[in-house]
C-alpha positions as CSV (number, residue, x, y, z in Angstrom):
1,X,-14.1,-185.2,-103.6
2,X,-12.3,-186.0,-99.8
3,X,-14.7,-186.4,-97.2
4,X,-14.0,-184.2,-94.0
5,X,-13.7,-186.0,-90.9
6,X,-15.7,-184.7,-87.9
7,X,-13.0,-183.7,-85.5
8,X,-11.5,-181.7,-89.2
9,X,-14.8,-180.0,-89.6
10,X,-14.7,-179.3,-85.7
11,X,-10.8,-177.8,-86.6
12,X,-12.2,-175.4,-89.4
13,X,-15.3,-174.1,-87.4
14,X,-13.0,-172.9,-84.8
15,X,-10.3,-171.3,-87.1
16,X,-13.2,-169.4,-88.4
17,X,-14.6,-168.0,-85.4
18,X,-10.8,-167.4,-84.4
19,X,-10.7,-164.6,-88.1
20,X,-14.6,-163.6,-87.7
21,X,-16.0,-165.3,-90.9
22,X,-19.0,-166.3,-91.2
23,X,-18.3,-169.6,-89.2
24,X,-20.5,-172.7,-90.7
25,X,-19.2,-175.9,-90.9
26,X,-21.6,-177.0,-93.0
27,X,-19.5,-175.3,-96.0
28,X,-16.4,-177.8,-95.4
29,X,-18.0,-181.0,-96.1
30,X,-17.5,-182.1,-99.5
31,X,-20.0,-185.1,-100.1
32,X,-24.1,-185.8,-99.6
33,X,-24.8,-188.9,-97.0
34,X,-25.5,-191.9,-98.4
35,X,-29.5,-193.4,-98.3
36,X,-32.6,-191.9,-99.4
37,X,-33.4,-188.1,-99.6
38,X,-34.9,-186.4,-96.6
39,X,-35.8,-182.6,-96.1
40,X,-34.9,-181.8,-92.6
41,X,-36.0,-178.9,-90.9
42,X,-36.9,-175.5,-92.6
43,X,-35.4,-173.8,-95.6
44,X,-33.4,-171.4,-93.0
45,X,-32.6,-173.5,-90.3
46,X,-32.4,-177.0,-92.0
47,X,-30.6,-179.7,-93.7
48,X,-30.8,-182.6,-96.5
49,X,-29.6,-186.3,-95.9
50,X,-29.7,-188.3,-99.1
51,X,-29.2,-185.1,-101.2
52,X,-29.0,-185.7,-105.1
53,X,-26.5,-183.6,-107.7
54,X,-27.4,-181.6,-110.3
55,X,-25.8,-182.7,-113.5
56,X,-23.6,-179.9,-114.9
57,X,-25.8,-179.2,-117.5
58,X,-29.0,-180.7,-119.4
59,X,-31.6,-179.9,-121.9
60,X,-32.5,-176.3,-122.1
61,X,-30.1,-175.6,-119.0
62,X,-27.0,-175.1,-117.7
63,X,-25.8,-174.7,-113.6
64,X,-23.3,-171.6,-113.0
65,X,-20.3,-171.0,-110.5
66,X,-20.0,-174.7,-109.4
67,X,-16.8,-174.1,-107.8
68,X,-19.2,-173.0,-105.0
69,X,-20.1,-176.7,-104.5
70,X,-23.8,-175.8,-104.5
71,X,-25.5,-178.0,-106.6
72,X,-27.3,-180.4,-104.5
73,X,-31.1,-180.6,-103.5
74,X,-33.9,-182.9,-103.5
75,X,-35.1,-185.2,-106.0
76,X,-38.0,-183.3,-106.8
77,X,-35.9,-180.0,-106.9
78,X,-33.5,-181.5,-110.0
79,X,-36.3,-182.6,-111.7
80,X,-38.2,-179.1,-111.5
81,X,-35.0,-177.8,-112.8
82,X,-34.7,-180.2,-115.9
83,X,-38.2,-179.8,-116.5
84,X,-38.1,-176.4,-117.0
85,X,-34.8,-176.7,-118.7
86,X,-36.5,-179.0,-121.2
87,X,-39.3,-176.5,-121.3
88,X,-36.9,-173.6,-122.0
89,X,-35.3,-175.7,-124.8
90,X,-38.2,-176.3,-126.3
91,X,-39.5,-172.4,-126.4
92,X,-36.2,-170.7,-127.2
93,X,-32.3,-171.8,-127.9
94,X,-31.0,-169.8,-125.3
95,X,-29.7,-171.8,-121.8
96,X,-31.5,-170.9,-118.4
97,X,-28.7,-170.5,-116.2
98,X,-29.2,-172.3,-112.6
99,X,-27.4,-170.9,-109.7
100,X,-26.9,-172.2,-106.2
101,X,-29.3,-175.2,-105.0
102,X,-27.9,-176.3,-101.9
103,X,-24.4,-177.7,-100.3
104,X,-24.0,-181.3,-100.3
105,X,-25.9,-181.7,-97.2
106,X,-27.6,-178.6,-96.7
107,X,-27.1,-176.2,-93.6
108,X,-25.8,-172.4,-93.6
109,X,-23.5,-171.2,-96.0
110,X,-20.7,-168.7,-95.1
111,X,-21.9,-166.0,-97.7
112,X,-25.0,-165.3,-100.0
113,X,-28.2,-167.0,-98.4
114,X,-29.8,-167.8,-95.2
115,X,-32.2,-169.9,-96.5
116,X,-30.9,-172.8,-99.1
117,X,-30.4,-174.9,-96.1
118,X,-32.9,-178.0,-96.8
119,X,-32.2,-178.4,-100.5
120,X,-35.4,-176.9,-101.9
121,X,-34.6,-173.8,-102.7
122,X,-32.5,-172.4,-106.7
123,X,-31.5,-169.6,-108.0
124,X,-32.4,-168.7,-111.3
125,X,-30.8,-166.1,-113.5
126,X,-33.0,-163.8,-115.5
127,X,-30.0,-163.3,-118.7
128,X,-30.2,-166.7,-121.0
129,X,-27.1,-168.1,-122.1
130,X,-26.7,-168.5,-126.1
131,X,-24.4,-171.6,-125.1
132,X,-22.3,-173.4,-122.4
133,X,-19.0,-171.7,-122.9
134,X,-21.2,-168.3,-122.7
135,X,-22.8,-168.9,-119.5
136,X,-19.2,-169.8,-118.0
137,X,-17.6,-166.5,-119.2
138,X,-20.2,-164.4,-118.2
139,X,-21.3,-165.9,-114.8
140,X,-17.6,-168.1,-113.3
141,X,-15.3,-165.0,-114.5
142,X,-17.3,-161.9,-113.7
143,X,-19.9,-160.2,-111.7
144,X,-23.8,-160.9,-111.8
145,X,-25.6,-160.4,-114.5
146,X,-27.4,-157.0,-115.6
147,X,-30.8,-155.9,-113.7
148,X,-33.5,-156.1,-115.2
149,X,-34.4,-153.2,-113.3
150,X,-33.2,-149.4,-113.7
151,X,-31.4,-147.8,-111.4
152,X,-34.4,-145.8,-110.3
153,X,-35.8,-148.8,-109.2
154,X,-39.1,-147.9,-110.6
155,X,-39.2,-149.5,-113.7
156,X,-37.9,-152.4,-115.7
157,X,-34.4,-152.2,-117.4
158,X,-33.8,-152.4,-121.2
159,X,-33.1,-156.5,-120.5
160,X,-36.7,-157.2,-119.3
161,X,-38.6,-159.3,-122.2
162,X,-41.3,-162.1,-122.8
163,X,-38.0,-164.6,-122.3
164,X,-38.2,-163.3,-118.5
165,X,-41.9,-163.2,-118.3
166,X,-41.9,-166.7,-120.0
167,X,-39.2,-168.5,-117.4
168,X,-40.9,-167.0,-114.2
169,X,-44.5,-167.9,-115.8
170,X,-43.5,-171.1,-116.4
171,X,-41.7,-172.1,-113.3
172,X,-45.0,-170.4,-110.9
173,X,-47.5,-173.1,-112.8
174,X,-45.0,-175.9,-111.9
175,X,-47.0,-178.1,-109.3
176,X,-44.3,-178.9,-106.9
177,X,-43.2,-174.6,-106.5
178,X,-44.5,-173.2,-103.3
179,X,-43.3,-169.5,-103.8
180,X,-40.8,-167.3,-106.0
181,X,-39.1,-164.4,-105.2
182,X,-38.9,-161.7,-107.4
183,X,-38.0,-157.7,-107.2
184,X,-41.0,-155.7,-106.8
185,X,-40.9,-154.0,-110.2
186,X,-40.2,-157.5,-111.7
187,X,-43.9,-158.2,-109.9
188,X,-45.4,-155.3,-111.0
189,X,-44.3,-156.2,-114.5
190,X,-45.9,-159.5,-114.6
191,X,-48.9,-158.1,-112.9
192,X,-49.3,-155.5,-115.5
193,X,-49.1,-158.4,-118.4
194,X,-51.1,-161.1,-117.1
195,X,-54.5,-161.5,-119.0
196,X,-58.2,-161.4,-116.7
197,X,-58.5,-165.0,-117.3
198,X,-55.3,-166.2,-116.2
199,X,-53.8,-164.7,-113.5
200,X,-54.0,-168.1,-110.9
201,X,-50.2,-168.2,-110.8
202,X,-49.4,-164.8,-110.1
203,X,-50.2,-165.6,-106.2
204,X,-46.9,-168.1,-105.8
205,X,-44.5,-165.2,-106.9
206,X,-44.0,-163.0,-104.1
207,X,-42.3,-159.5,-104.2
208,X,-38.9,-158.7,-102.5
209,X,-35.7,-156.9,-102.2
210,X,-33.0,-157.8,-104.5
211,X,-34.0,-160.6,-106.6
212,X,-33.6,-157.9,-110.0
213,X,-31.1,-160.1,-111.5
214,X,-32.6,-163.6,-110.5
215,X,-35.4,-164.9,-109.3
216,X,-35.4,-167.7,-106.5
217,X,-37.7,-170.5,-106.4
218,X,-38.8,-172.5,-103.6
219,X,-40.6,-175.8,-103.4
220,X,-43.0,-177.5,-100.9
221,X,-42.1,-180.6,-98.9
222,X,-41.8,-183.0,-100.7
223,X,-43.6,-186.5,-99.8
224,X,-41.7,-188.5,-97.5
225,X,-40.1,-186.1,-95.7
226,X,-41.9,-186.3,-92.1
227,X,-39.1,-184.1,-91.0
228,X,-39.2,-181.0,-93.2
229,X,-40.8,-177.7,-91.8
230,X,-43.3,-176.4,-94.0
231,X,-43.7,-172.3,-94.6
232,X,-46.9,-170.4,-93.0
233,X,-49.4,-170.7,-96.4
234,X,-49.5,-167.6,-98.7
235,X,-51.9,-164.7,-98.5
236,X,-55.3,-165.5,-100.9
237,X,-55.0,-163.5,-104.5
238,X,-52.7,-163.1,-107.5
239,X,-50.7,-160.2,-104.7
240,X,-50.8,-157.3,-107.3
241,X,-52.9,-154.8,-105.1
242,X,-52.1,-153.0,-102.4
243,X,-49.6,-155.6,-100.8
244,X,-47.7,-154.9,-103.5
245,X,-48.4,-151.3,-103.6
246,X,-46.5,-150.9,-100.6
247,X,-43.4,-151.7,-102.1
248,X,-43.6,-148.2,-104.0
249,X,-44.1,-145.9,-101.1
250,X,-41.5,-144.0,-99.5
251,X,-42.0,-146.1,-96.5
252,X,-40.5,-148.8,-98.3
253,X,-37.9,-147.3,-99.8
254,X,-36.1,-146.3,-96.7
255,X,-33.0,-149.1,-96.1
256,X,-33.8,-149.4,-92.6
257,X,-37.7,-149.0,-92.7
258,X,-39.4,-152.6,-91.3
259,X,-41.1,-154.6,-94.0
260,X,-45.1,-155.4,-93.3
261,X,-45.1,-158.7,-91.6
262,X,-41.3,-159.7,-91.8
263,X,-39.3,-159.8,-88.4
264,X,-36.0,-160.6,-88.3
265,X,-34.8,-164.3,-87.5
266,X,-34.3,-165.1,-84.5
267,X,-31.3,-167.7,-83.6
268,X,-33.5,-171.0,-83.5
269,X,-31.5,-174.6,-82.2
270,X,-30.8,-176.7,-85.3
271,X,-32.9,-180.0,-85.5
272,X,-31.2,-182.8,-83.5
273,X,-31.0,-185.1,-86.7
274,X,-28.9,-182.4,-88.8
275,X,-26.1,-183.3,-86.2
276,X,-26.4,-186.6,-87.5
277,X,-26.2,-185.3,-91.0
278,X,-23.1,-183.6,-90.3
279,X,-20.9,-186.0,-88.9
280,X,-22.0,-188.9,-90.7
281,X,-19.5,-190.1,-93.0
């Protein structure tokens, strides 16, 4: 891939702005920096030097729409991913299908996330692949995947099964995973099958709009990375009371109804060193 000069980048920025898109210049450079990996900033208002690829696909795995050029991240990101691949592989012959990571050196995108910036974040997709050539046709030529939730939005869809239950499981008990987001009837769900005994990883997975047909994972900072803006800690408990009540209630079912302890961004200055990042060559 062609590395983007600067002054090129600068050109592109401004011809976006000129036909309101959703200007980031980030999105125009082609290649990671050279040197080792460092998280910058936070996972919505970050960026990654050093970033690592994905491989296209591995054991138990395979990574979706990478036309996008969003398969960069962290070391400790690709190995969660082929750890759980290898996992998967192991528990079933159906392919996890990995979305977008991060771009090659983090920052906004133009469309889909605001987070994703400091190349901890993936998107996982709840439908399992039976092969490569599958996961291609049903994810680079077409639309997302089914729900996994009705349209009522009460209850799980006729695609939710132990294979879900097994891949979200599975990634929450992974040391390095902070949080995952999941819909709130996806939540309930697991709530609902998790034994007494063992419910200890039901507090990483957190409930939230969207997130029916994937669930998104997000890791810690990783060691090393002096830089890198950690998240406020998670509430105490597995969250399957009445936090998660709340997502039920007419309250929350209104589009435009606040949720409990959520404000909207606010524009925050990029840190000084992701300049570097961006216009190193």
């Amino acid at each position: 891939m062609i590395r983007r000069a600067p002054a090129l980048i600068l050109f592109n920025f401004l011809i976006m702005i000129a036909f309101g898109a959703a200007a980031t210049p980030w999105g125009e450079v082609q290649t990671p920096t050279a040197g080792a990996p460092q998280v910058i900033g936070s996972v919505a208002n970050g960026c990654i030097s050093g970033a690592r690829t994905l491989p296209e696909s591995g054991d138990g795995y395979v990574n979706v729409r990478r036309y996008r050029n969003r398969f960069y991240g962290h070391p400790t990101l690709l190995r969660f991913i082929t750890d759980l691949g290898r996992i998967q592989q192991q528990h079933s012959n159906l392919l996890m299908m990995v979305g977008d990571l991060s771009q090659p050196r983090g920052g906004l995108m133009s469309s889909s996330h605001r987070s994703h910036q400091n190349g901890l974040d993936v998107d996982i997709w709840l439908t399992l692949a039976e092969s490569v050539n599958a996961a291609r046709q049903l994810m680079d030529h077409a639309d997302d995947p089914p729900s996994m939730v009705r349209s009522d939005g009460l209850n799980t869809s006729a695609y939710w099964s132990a294979n879900q239950r097994f891949l979200i499981e599975t990634a929450a008990r992974q040391r390095s995973v902070e949080r995952i987001f999941v819909n709130p009837v996806i939540k309930r769900a697991l709530c609902q099958n998790a034994t007494a005994a063992d419910r200890g990883w039901l507090h990483k997975v957190r409930p939230w709009k969207g997130h029916d047909a994937h669930f998104h994972v997000r890791l810690a900072c990783p060691p090393g990375s002096s830089q890198c803006e950690a998240q406020n800690p998670l509430p105490s408990g597995d969250g399957c009371g009445e936090e998660l009540d709340w997502w039920f209630t007419e309250e929350a079912r209104k589009p435009k109804q606040a949720i409990p302890g959520y404000a909207p961004p606010k524009p925050t200055k990029q840190p000084a060193a992701c300049r570097d990042v961006l216009q190193a060559p």
